[in-house]
C-alpha positions as CSV (number, residue, x, y, z in Angstrom):
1,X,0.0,0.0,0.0
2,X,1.4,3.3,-1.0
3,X,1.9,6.1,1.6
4,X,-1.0,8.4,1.5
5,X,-0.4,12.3,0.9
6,X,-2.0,15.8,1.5
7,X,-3.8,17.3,-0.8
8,X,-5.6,21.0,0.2
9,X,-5.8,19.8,3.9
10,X,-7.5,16.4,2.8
11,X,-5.6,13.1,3.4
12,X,-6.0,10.8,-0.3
13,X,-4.2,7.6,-0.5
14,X,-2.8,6.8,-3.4
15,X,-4.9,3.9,-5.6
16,X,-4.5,0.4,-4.0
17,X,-6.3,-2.5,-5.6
18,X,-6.5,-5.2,-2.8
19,X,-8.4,-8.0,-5.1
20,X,-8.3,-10.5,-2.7
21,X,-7.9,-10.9,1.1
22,X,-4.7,-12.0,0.5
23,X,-3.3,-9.8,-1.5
24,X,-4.1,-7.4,1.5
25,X,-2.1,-9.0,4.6
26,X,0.6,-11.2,3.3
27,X,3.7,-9.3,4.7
28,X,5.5,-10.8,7.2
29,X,4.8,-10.3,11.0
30,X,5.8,-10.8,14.6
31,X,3.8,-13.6,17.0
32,X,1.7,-10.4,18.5
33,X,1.2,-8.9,15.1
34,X,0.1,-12.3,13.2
35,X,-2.4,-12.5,16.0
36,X,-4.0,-9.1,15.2
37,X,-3.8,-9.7,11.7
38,X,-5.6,-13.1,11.6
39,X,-8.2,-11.7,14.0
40,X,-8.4,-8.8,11.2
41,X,-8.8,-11.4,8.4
42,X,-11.5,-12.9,9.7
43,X,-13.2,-10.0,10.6
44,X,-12.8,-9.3,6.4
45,X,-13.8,-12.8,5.7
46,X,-17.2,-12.6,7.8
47,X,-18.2,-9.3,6.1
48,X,-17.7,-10.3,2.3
49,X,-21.2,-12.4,2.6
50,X,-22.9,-9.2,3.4
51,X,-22.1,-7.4,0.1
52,X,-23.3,-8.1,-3.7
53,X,-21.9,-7.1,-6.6
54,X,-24.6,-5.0,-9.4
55,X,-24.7,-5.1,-12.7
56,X,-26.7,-3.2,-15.0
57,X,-26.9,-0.2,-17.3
58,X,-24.0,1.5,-18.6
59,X,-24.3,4.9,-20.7
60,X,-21.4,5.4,-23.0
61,X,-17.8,5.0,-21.7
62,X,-19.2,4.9,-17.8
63,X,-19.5,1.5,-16.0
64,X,-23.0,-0.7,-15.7
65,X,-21.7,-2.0,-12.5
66,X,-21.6,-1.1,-8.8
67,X,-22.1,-2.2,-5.0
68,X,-24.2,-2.8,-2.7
69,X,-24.7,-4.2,1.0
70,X,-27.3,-6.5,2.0
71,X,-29.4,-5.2,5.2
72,X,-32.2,-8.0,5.7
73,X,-32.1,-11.6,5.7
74,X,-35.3,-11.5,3.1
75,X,-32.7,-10.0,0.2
76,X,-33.0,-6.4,0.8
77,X,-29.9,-3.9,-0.6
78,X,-29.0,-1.0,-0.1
79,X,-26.8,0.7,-2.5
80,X,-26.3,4.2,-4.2
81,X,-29.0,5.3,-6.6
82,X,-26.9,5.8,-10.1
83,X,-27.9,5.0,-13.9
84,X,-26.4,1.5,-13.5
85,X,-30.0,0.9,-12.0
86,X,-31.7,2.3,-14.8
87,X,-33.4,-0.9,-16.0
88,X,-36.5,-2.2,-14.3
89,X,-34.5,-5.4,-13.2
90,X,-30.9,-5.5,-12.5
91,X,-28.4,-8.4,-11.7
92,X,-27.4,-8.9,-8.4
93,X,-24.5,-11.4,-7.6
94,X,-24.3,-12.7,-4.4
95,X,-21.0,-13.4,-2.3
96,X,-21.9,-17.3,-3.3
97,X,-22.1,-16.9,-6.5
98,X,-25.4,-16.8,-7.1
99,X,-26.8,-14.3,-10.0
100,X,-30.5,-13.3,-8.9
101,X,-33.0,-10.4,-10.7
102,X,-32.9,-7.2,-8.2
103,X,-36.0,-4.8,-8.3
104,X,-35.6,-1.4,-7.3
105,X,-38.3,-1.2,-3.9
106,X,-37.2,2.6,-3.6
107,X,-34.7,5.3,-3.8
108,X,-34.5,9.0,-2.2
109,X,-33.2,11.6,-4.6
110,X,-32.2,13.8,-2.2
111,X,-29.4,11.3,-0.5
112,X,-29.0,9.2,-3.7
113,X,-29.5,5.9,-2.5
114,X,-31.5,3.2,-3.4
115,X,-33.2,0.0,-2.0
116,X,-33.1,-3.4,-3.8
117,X,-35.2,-6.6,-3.8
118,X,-33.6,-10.2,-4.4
119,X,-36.1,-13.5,-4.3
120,X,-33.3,-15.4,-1.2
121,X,-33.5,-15.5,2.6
122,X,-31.8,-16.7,5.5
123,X,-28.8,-14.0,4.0
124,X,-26.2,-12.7,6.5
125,X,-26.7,-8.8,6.8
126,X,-25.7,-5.5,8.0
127,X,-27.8,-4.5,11.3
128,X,-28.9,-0.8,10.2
129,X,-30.1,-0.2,13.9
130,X,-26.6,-1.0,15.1
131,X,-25.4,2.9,14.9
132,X,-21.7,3.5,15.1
133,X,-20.3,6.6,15.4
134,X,-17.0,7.5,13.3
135,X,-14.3,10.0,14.2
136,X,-11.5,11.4,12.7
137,X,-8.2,9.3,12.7
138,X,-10.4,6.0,12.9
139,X,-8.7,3.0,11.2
140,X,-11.6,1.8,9.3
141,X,-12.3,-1.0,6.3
142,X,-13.5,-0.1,2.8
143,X,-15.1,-2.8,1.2
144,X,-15.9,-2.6,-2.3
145,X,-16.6,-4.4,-6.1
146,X,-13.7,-1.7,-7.7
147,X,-13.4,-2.1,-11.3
148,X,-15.7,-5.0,-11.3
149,X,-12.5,-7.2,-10.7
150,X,-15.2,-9.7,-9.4
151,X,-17.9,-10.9,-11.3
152,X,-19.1,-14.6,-9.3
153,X,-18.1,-15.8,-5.8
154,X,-15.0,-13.8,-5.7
155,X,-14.2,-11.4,-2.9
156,X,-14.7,-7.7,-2.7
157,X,-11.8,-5.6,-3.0
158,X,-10.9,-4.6,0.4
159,X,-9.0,-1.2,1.4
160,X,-8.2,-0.1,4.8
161,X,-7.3,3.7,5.6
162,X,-9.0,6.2,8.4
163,X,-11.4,8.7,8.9
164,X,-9.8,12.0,7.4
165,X,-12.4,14.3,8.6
166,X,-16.0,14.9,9.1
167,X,-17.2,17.1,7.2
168,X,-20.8,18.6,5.3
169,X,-20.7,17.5,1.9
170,X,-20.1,20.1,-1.3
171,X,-19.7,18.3,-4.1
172,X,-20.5,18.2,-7.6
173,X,-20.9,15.4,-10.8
174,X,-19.6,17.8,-14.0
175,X,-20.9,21.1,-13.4
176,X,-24.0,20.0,-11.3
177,X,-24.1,20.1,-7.3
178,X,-24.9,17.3,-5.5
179,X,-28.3,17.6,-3.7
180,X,-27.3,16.1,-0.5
181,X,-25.1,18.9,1.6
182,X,-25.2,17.1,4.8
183,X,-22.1,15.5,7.0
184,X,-20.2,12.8,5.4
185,X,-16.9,10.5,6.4
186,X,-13.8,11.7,4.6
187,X,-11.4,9.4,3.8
188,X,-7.7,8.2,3.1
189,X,-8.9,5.2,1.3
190,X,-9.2,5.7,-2.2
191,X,-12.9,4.6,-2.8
192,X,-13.6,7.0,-5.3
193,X,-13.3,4.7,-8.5
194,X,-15.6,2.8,-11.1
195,X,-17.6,0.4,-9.1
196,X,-16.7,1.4,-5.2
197,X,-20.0,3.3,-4.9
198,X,-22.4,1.5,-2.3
199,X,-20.3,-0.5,-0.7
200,X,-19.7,-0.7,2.7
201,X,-17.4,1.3,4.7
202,X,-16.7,-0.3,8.6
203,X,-14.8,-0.1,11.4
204,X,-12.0,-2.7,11.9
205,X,-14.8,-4.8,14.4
206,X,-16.8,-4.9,10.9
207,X,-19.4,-2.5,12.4
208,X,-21.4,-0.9,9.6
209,X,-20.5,3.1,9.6
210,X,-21.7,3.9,5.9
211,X,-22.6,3.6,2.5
212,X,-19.3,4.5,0.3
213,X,-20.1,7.4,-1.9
214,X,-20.8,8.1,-5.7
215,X,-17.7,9.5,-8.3
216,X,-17.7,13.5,-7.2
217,X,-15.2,16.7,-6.9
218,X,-14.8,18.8,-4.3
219,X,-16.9,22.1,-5.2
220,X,-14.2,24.6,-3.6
221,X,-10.7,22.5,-5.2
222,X,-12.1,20.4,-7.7
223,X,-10.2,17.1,-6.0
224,X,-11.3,13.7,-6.2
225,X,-13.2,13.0,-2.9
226,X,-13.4,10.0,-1.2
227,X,-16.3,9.7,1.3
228,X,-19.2,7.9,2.7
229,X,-22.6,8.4,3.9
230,X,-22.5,8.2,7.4
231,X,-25.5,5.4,8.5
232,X,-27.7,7.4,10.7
233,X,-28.3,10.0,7.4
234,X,-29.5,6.9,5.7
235,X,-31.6,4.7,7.8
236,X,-34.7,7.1,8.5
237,X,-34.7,7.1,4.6
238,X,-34.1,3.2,4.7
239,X,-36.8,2.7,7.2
240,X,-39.5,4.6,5.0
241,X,-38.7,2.9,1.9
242,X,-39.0,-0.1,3.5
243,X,-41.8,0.7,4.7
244,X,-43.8,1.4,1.7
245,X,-44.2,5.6,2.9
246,X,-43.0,8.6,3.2
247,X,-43.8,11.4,6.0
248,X,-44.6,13.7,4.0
249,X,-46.4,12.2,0.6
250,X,-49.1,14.4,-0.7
251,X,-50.3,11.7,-3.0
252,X,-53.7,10.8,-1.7
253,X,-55.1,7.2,-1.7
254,X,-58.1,8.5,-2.1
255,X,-60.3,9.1,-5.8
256,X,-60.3,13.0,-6.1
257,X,-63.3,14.4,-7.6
258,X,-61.4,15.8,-11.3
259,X,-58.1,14.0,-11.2
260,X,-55.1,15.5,-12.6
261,X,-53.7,14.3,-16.0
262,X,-50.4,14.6,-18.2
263,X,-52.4,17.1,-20.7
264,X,-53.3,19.2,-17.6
265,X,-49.7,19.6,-17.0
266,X,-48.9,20.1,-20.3
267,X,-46.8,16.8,-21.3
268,X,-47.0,14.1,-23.5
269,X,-44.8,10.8,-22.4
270,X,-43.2,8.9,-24.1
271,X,-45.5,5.5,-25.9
272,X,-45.7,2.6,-24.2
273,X,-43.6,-0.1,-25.5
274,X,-43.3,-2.4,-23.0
275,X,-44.2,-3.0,-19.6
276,X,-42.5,-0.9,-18.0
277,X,-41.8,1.7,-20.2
278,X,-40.1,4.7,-17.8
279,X,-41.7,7.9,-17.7
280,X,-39.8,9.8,-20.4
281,X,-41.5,13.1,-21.4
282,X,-41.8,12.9,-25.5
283,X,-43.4,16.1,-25.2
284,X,-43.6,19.2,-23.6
285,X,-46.6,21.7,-24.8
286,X,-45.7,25.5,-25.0
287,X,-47.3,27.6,-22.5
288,X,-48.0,25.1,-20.3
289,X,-47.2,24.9,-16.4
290,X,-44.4,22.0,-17.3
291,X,-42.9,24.2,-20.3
292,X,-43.1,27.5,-17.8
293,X,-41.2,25.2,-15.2
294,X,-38.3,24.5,-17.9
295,X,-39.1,20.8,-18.3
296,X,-37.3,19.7,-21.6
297,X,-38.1,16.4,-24.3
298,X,-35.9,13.4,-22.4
299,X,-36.9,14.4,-19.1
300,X,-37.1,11.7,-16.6
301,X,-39.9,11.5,-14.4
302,X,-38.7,9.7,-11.3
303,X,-40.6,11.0,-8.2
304,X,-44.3,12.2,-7.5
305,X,-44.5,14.0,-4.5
306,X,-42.4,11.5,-2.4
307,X,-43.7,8.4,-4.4
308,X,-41.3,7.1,-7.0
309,X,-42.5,6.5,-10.3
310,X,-40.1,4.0,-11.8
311,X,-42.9,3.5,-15.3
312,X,-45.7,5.5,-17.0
313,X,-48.6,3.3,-15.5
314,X,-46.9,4.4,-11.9
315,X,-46.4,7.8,-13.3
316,X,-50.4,8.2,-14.4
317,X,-51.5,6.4,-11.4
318,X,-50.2,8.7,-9.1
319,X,-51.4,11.5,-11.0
320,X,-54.5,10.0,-11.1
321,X,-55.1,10.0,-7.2
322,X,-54.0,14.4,-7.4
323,X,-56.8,16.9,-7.7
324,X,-56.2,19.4,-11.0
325,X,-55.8,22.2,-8.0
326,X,-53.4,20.4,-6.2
327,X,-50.3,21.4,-6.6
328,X,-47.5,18.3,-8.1
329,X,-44.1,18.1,-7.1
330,X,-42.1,16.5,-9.8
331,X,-38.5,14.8,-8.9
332,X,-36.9,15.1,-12.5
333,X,-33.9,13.1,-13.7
334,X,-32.0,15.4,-16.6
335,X,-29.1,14.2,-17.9
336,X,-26.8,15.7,-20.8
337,X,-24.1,14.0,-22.1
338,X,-22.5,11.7,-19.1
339,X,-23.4,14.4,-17.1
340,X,-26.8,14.0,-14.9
341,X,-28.6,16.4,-12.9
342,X,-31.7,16.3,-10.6
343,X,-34.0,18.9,-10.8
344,X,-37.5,19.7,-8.3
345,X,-40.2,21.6,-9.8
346,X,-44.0,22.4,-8.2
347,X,-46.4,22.4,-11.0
348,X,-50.0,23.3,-10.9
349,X,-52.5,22.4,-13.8
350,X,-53.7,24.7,-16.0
């Protein structure tokens, strides 16, 4: 492992691929050090069955693979929420080998995560209730399918660094912010490569202290960062996905007397091809309260109040349960080029 450096007050190791667990301890040690390194090595070897490796939609150059960590014994994962999940099904690879369909239960723009379903029980899993704090200069264990080194039952890559800093998080993807500006894990670990994001960072006890981040640069020195959500900013999130709700979801259950529709709003999506079909706008009509809101052709329609929308019957069924005088919040996916950017708008019908 190369010695990290300092880079504008931030601590980055260099890049260390550790492909296998024992590629990561092999160096020669005294009787008291063996015995803390084999006590470390299992501590790796218990966690690896608690991570899967994601595979799915890649846009251009960029990867169609990621991470993810497995947080019930029913086949629940959590990972980041990213275009590799565009599809309605992705492939999720357990630590086993085993390749099983995920479906996306739920994601929250605002953090960028997102909750996946796999058809397996009895799994070995984080504990999200188990909150561990982190502080800076903690040793701590990034765990990680980098570079999609491992595509069946081979291990996650496995770094080890500390806790840099603590820090709120002001970032951006290209020339877009990131909408999540709360505290995040800095760290010496370099975890900001193809495929780290939504693995699991831990402490050397293999306590669960975060979700490793997506690709982003500093906004002030436009550095790599390498971070990671800390857990208790993701599990109220977790809890409500899992959950099936939201606290604050204005989308009624209820039959309103004149429900909204697209035209009311002044789009047209895209046909229906499949089952399926994402909500795409084809379509946006001029002088409408969705052109007036500067919603383009190629928008993505992801979120409906706090209800994701992951197809156009989802889309049009929330809808559907809104009054033409409520007011819609749309969560909009724009990208441009490999650049993507999340945009809320408010729209009332016309």
């Amino acid at each position: 492992m190369t010695s990290p450096f300092l880079t504008h007050g931030l601590t980055f190791g260099l890049l260390a691929l550790a492909t296998s667990l024992g590629n990561v301890w092999t160096r020669p040690c005294r009787a008291d050090q063996a015995v803390a390194t084999t006590s470390l090595a299992r501590q790796v070897e218990a966690i690896q069955p608690k991570l899967v490796k994601i595979f799915g939609a890649g846009r251009g150059r960029l990867e169609a693979y990621q991470t993810g960590i497995i947080i019930s014994e029913n086949g629940h994962i959590l990972t980041v929420w990213s275009y590799v999940l565009d599809p309605q099904t992705v492939s999720v690879v357990l630590e086993d080998g085993r390749q099983l369909p995920g479906q996306i239960v739920g994601m929250d723009p605002n953090l960028e995560i997102a909750v996946l379903k796999v058809e397996a029980t009895e799994l070995e899993h984080f504990e999200l209730n188990n909150l561990v704090e982190a502080r800076p200069g903690d040793r701590v264990l990034a765990f990680s399918n980098l570079y999609a080194i491992a595509s069946g039952n081979e291990h996650h890559s496995v770094l080890h660094g500390r806790v840099t800093a603590v820090a709120s998080l002001a970032a951006r993807r290209g020339t877009f912010e990131t909408p999540y500006r709360g505290r995040v894990f800095i760290l010496d670990a370099v975890t900001n490569n193809a495929g780290a994001a939504g693995g699991a960072l831990t402490n050397r006890n293999g306590q669960l202290l975060g979700l490793l981040g997506k690709e982003l640069r500093d906004s002030a020195h436009d550095v790599w960062l390498n971070y990671a959500l800390p857990l208790d900013a993701i599990v109220p999130s977790v809890t409500n996905i899992l959950a099936g709700q939201t606290a604050d979801s204005r989308v009624s259950e209820s039959a309103p007397v004149e429900p909204l529709t697209p035209s009311l709003l002044g789009i047209v999506l895209v046909p229906r091809v499949l089952p399926g079909t994402p909500p795409y706008l084809e379509t946006v009509l001029d002088g409408s309260a969705a052109s007036e809101a500067g919603l383009r052709s190629d928008d993505l329609i992801i979120m409906v109040a706090d209800v994701t929308v992951s197809s156009r019957e989802a889309f049009l069924d929330a809808i559907a349960k809104l009054d033409r005088l409520d007011s819609v919040p749309l969560t909009i996916l724009r990208r441009q080029g490999k650049q993507q950017e999340l945009l809320r708008v408010e729209l009332h019908a016309r």
